[in-house]
DOKE-245076 format. One record per atom (N, C-alpha, C): x negated, y negated, z negated. Coordinates in steps of 0.05 Angstrom, whole numbers, plus 5000, padded with zeros to 4 digits. Each point is the difference from the previous one (the first is absolute). Layout:
<dovos>
XYZ...
</dovos>
This chain:
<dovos>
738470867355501150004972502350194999499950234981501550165001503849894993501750065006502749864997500650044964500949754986500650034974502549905005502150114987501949904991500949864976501949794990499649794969503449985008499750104969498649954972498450245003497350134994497850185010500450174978501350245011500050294974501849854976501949875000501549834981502950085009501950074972502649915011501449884972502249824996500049904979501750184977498950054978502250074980503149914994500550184996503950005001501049714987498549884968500049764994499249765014497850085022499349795011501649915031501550235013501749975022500849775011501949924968502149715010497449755009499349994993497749824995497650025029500050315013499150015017501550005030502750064992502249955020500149755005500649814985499849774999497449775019498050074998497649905006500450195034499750185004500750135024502449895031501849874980501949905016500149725010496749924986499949695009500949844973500650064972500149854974497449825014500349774978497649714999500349984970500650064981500249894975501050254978497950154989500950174983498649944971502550054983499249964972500250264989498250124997498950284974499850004977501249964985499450064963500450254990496850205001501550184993497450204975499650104991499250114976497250125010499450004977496550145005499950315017498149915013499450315015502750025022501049815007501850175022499549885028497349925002498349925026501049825020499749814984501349665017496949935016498150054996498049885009499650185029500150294987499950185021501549945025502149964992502449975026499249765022499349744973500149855019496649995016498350154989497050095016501450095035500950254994502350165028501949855015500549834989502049785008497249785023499349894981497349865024498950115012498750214996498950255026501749965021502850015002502249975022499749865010501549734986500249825010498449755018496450074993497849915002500850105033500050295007499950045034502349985008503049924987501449975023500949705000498449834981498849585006497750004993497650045015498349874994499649774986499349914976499649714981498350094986500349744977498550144967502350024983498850154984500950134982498549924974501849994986499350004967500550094971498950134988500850124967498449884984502049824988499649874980500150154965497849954993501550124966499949724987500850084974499549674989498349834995496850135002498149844998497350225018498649835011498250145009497950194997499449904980497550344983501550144994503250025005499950304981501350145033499449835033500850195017498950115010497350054999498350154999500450314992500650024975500250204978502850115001502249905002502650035011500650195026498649775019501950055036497150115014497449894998498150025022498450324992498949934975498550294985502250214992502350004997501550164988499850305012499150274985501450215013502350134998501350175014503050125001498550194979501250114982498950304982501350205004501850025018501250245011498350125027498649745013498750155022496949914996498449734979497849995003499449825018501749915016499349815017500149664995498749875015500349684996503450025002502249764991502149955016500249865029497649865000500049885029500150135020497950184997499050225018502750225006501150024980502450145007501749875023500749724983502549875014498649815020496849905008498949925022497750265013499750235011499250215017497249705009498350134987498049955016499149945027501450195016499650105028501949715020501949874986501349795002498549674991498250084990499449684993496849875022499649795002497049955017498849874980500649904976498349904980500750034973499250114969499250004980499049794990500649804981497949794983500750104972498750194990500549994968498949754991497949834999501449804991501049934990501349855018502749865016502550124991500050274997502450154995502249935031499250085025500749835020499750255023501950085011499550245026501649805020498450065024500149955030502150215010502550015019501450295013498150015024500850175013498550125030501049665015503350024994502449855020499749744988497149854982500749804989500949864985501550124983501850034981497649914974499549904979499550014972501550044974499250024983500350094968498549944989501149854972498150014986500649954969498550074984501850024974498949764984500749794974499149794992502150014978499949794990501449884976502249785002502450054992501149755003499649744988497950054974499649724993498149915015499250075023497949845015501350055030502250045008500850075026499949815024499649764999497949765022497850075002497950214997498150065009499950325007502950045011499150315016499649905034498550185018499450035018503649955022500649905019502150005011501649824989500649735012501349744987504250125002500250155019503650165003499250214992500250164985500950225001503150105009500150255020501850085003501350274982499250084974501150114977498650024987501849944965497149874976502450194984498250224984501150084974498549944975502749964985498749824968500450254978497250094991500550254986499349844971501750154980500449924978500749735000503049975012499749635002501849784977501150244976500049924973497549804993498250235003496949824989498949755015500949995026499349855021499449694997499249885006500149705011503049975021502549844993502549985012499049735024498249954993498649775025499350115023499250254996499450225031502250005011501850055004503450065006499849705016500049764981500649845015498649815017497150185000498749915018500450195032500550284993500650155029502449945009501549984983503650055016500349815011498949765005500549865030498750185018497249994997498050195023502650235012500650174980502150255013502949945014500749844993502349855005499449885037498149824995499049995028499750125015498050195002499650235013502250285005501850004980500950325002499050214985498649904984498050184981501750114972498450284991502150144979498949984972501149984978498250004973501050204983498450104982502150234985498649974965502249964987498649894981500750314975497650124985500250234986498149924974502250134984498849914966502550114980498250024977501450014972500649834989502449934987500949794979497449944983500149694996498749914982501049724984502550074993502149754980501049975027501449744983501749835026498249725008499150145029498649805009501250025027497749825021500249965023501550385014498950204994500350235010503250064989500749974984503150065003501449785019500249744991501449785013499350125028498450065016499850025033500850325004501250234988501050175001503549934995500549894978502749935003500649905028498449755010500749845024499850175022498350244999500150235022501750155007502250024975502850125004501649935013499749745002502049785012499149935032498050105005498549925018500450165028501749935017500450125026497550165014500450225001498050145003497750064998500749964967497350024986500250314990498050174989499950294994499449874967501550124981499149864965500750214981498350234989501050234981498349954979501450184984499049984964499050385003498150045004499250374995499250074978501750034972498650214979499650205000498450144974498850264994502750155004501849924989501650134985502650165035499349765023500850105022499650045016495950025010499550155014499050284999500450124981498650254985497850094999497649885005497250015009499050064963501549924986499150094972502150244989499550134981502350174986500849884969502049984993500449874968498150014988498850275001498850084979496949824999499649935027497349865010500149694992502949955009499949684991499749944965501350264988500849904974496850074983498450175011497050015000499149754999500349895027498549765006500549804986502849964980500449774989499250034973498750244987499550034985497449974994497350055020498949945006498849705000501149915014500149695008500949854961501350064993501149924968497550094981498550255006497750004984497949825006499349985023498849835014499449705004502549934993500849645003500949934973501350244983501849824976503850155006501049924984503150095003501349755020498549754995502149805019499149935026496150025000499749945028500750325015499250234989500350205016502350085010502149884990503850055004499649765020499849834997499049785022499450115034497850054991499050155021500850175011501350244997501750145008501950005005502149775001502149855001499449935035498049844995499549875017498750185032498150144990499650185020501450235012500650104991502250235004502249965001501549804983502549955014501649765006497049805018500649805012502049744982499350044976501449764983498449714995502249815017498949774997500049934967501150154982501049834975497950164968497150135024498349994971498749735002499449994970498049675011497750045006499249825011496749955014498750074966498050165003499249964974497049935000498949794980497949794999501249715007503150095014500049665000500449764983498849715005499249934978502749864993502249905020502649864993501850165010500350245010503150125014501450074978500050004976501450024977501849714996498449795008501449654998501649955026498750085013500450005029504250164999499750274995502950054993502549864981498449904978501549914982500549805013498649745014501049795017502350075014499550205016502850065017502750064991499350194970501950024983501649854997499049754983500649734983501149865023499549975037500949855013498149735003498050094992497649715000499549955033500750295009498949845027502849945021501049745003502049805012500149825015501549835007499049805015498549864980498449884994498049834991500049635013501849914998499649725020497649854989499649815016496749805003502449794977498749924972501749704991497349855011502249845006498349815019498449764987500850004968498249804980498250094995498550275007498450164990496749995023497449954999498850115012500950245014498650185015500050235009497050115003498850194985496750065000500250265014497250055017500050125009496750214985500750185004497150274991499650065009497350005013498750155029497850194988500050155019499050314998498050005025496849985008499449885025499150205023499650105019499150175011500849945026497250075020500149975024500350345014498250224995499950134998502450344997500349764967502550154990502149795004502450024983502249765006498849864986502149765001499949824976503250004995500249994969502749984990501049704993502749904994500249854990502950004988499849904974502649994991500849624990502149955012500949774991502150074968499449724986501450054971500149844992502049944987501049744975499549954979500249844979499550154966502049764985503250135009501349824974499550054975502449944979499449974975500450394996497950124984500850234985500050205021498849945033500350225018498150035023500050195016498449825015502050235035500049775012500950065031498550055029500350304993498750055032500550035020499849795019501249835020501450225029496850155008499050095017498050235003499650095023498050205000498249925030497750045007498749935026498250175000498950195023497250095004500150025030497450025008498149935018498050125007500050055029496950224993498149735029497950004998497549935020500649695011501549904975500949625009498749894986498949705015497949874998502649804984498249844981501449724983501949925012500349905023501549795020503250234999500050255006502250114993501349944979497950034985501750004968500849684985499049875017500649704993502649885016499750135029502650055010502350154985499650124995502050204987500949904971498249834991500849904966501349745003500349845026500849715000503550155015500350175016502850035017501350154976499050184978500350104968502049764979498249804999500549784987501949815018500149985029503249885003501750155009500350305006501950114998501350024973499250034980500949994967500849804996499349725003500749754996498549984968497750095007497249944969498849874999498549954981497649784996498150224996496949885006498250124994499250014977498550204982499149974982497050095001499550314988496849964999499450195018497750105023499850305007497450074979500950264992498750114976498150255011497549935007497750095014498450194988498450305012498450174976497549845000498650094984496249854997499349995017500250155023497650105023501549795026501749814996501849855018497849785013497249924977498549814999497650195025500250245004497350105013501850115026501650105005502150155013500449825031499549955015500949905034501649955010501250334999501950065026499949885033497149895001499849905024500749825009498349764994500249705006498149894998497349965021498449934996498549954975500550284979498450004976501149914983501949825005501849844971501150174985500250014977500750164979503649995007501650254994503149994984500649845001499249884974501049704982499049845014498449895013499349795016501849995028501350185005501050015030504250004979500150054984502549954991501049734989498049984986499049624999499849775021498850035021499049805009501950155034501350275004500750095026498950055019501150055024498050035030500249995012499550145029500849925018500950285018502249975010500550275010501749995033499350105019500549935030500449754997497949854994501049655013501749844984500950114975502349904982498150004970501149804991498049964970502750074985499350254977501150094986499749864973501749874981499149814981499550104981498149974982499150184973501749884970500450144985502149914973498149754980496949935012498849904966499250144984497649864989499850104974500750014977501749874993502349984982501250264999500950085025501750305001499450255012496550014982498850195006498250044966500350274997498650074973499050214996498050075000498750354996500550194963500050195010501650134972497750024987499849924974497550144994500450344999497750104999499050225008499550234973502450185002500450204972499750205019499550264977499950295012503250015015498750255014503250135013501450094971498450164986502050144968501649754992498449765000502149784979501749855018499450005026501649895020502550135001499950325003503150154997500649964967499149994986501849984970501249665007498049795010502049795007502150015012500850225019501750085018502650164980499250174988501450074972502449884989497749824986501449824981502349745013499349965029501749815014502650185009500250205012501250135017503750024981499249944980503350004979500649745013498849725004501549775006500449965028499450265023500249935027502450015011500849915011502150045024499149975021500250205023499050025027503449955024498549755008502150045035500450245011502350005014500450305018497650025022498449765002498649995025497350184987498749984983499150154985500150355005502250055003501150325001500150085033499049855013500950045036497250015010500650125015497049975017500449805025497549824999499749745017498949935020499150405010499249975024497350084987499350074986497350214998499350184996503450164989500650324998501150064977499349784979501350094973499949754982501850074984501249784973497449924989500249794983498249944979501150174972503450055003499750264972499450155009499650185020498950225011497550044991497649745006498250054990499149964973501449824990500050034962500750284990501150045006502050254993497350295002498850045033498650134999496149874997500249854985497449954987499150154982498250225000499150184978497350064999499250194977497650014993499150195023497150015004498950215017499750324980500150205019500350214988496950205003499750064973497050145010500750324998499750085027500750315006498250154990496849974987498750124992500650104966501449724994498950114967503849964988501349925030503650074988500149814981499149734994501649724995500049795026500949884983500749695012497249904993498749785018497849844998501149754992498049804987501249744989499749735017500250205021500049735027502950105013500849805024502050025017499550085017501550285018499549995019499849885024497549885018500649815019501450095025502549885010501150155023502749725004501350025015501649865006501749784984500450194982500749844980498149804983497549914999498649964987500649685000500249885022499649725011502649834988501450135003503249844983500050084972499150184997499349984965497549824988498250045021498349814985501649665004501049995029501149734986501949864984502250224993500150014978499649994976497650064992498449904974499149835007499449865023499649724997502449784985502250165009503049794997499850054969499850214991499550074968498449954988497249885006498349834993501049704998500149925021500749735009502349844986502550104997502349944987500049824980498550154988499249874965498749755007499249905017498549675010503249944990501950015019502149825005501049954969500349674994501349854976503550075003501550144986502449985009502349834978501449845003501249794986502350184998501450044977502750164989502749795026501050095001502749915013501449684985500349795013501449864980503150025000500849974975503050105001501549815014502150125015502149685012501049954987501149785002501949814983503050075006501549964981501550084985503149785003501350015004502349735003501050104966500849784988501549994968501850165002501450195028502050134998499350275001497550044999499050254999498950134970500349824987498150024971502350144984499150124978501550114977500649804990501850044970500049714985498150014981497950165002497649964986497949825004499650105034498549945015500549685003502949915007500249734996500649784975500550204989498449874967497049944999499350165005497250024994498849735022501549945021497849805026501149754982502450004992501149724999498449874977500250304977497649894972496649915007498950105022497649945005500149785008502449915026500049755008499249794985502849944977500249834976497950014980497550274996498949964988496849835016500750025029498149875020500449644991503049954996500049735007499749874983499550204960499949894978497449874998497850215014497049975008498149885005502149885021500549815029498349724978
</dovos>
């Protein structure tokens, strides 16, 4: 085998240096935000070529969903030279196996790669990877992250996370925290400062893009791509407009459990995908959102666990869990028993019987479109108040406003609208249970507040005019 040297016929552009200096000296954690065309994918292709022969492991590039990595990272050609990018940044002459497929190369030294989706990243080849890059990881599933970064953490393994703003979601919050982050690598690269465009090109392109999209998505867009601004909005989304104003107003606070109150919970169900859940109250004139929960590949017995240590850490009462239609056909694996039959009646889990709530405090939503389910979501969202716990992530990568916030329509690239469905992706699961809580709500009977009472020294002299005349007119009655 003739001697190749890597990165192979590659050296990095003047913008891409820090970023390659960085990864060179042994970095484990780099955050990339940086604008269209200034070859985040590229780098980090040359970056794994490396690092693949001097640790043998697997390797992984993740985009945000799997069909489109195909078309992205595996088929893509360079158009400056015509070539695959793999083939550039993996030399043929270096690998012992190909699976297109699979999207999956073998090294000479052992080593693998392979490219997949982060919304499905429990089913790539290699249970550790020893370096996983998350391309486009704005768009991402924030559940990938926290399913590797133990794996890397363990091992010594590096992640490099590269993308464009898309609102304020999971992808800014873990860039801020990267600043702060002891030797972490974390830059913002615009058009405007790596010079790979000329004024004259960008101010083309935004003009372009404005004929194209409209005056507000195309300023949007260009905002966002070129010069890395978290602060265009997501556009199609169906609440990041409510979603801000909440934050505005201060709706989202501590939220305490009143403890005279039920506490209901809205489940969102998925084995597969997560399952969401939001706990919530419904005093008089409002309604209180307790909490946020998601979950990815847990069987009932978790979540029954997790809803009873819920309810006495709060110091709550139960009230209803508020279930989708499909709760009655749905498993999750329990010898065939339905959801609702295993939340009802419980199970059994290592040797320990997990207790089920009743049927009393179990109720299936009836079953509306998604269109009238978000206008239910609408019309509630003025009386919400959300807990701070709500705004944090709980250990699955991101907020439940995160995902309200970025819930939006799907976009059709062919004909340049919005489609009248949602796009399905990460966010999907906490919004849909959400419209369950926005369905559901309206069950609950809510009794106005009774007023307290009053000592005679608190009254106007109206007010005690007025009790003493009712009195006497009580005892004329009498």
């Amino acid at each position: 085998m003739p001697e190749i040297t890597l990165p192979h016929n590659w050296q990095p552009r003047p913008h891409q240096r820090k970023l390659w200096a960085y990864l060179e000296s042994g970095g484990r954690y780099a955050y990339e935000i940086a604008h269209r065309r200034w070859g985040k994918d590229d780098v980090a292709l040359r970056w794994t070529g490396c690092a693949a022969f001097e640790r043998p492991g697997s390797y992984w590039h993740l985009l945000p969903e799997a069909a489109h990595a195909r078309k992205a990272i595996w088929s893509a050609v360079n158009p400056h030279t015509g070539k695959r990018r793999i083939d550039e940044a993996f030399p043929v002459a270096l690998r012992k196996t190909t699976r297109e497929q699979e999207m999956f190369i073998e090294f000479v030294n052992g080593a693998t790669w392979q490219v997949g989706g982060s919304d499905r990243f429990n089913t790539l080849v290699g249970s550790s990877p020893a370096g996983v890059v998350f391309s486009e990881w704005a768009l991402a599933n924030p559940a990938a992250w926290a399913y590797v970064r133990p794996i890397l953490l363990e091992n010594g393994g590096w992640s490099m996370f590269i993308t464009t703003p898309r609102g304020h979601n999971h992808a800014e919050r873990m860039y801020k925290a990267a600043l702060k982050m002891p030797g972490a690598h974390a830059e913002i690269s615009t058009a405007t400062h790596t010079g790979i465009f000329t004024p004259e090109q960008l101010e083309q392109e935004r003009l372009a893009l404005i004929a194209e999209f409209g005056e507000d998505f195309g300023s949007a867009m260009f905002e966002q791509e070129y010069h890395c601004s978290f602060d265009a909005a997501v556009m199609g989304s169906y609440y990041g407009a409510w979603v801000a104003k909440i934050k505005a107003e201060g709706r989202i606070c501590r939220v305490p459990v009143e403890p005279e109150l039920p506490v209901h919970f809205a489940f969102d169900l998925g084995r597969t995908d997560d399952t969401s859940i939001w706990p919530f109250q419904v005093p008089w004139r409002a309604i209180h959102v307790n909490g946020f929960h998601s979950s990815n590949g847990q069987d009932v017995a978790f979540y029954l666990d997790w809803l009873w240590k819920w309810l006495q850490a709060h110091g709550a009462k139960l009230g209803k869990l508020y279930l989708p239609h499909d709760a009655k056909a749905k498993t999750l694996a329990s010898g065939g028993k339905s959801v609702q039959e295993q939340l009802v009646n419980g199970v059994e889990k290592d040797g320990q019987r997990i207790p089920g709530v009743g049927w009393d405090h179990v109720e299936i939503v009836p079953s509306l479109s998604v269109q009238d389910g978000i206008q239910a979501v609408r019309e509630m969202l003025p009386r919400c108040w959300f807990d701070e716990a709500c705004d944090v992530d709980d250990g699955a990568g991101f907020s439940g406003m995160e995902a309200l916030g970025q819930y939006r329509r799907e976009w059709d690239e062919d004909k340049k609208v919005f489609r009248e469905h949602p796009l399905h992706d990460w966010c999907s699961n906490p919004a849909d249970a959400f419209r369950m809580l926005a369905v559901s709500h309206k069950t609950q009977k809510v009794e106005p507040p009774k007023p307290k009472p009053r000592w005679e020294t608190q009254l106007t002299i109206d007010e005690l005019i007025a009790r003493r005349t009712a009195k006497r007119r009580e005892m004329e009655n009498a």
